[in-house]
C-alpha positions as a Python dict, from the first residue, in 0.01 Angstrom:
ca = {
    (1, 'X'): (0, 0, 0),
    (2, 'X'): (309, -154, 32),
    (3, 'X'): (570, -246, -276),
    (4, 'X'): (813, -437, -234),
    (5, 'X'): (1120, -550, -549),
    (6, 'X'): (1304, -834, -581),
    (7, 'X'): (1559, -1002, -885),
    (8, 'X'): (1364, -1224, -1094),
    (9, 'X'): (1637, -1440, -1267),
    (10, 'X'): (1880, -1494, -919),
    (11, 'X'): (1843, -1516, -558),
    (12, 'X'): (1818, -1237, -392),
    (13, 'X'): (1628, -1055, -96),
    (14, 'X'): (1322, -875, -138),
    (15, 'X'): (1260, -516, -68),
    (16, 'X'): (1019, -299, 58),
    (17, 'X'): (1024, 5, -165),
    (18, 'X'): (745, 201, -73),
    (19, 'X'): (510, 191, 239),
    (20, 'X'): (203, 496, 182),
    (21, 'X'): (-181, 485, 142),
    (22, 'X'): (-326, 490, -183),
    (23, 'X'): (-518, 798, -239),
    (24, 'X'): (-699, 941, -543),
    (25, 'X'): (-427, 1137, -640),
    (26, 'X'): (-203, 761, -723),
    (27, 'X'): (-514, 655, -929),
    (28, 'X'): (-609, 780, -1332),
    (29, 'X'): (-833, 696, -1560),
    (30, 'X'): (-694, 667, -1995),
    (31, 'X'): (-955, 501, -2199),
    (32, 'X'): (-1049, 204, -2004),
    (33, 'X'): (-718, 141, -1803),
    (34, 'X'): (-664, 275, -1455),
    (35, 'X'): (-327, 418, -1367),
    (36, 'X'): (-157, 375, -1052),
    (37, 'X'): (101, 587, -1022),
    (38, 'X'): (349, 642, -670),
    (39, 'X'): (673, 746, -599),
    (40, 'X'): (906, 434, -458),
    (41, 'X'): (1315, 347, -374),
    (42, 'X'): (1538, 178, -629),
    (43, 'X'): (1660, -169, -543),
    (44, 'X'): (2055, -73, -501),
    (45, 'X'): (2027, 334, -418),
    (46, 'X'): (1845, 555, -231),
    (47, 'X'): (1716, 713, -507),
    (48, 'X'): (1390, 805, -556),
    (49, 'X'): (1139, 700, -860),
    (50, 'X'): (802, 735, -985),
    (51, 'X'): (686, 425, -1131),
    (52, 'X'): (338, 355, -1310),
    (53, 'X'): (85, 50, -1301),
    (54, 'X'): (-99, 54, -1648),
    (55, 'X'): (-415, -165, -1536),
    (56, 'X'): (-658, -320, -1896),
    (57, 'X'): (-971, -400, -1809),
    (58, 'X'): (-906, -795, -1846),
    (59, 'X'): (-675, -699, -1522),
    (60, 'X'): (-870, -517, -1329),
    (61, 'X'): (-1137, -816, -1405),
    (62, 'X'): (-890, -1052, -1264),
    (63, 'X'): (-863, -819, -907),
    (64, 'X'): (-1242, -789, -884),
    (65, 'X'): (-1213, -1149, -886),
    (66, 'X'): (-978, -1140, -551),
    (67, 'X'): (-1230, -912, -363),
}
């Protein structure tokens, strides 16, 4: 999985903040949502930051629809 960031109201390069393969250990179940979690760079450090994907079910329908 790669992630990449970029600024969304100027130009600006985009990113690559993370480069790993998803394993079950990124992915969650709450109610009917999946979670993605996985740890990525900032856009201006070298920090490091765990960011989370909250996926409904009318988004996940939308993906199955890509596959």
């Amino acid at each position: 999985m790669q992630v990449y960031v970029e600024p969304a109201k100027r130009a600006g390069r985009r990113k690559l903040i993370s480069e790993a393969q998803l394993t079950r250990s990124n992915v969650d179940r709450s109610n009917d949502c999946i979670l993605l979690t996985f740890e990525a760079a900032g856009l201006y450090d070298a920090s490091r930051y765990r960011y989370t994907l909250k996926l409904s079910p009318e988004s996940i329908a939308t993906l199955r629809g890509y596959l």
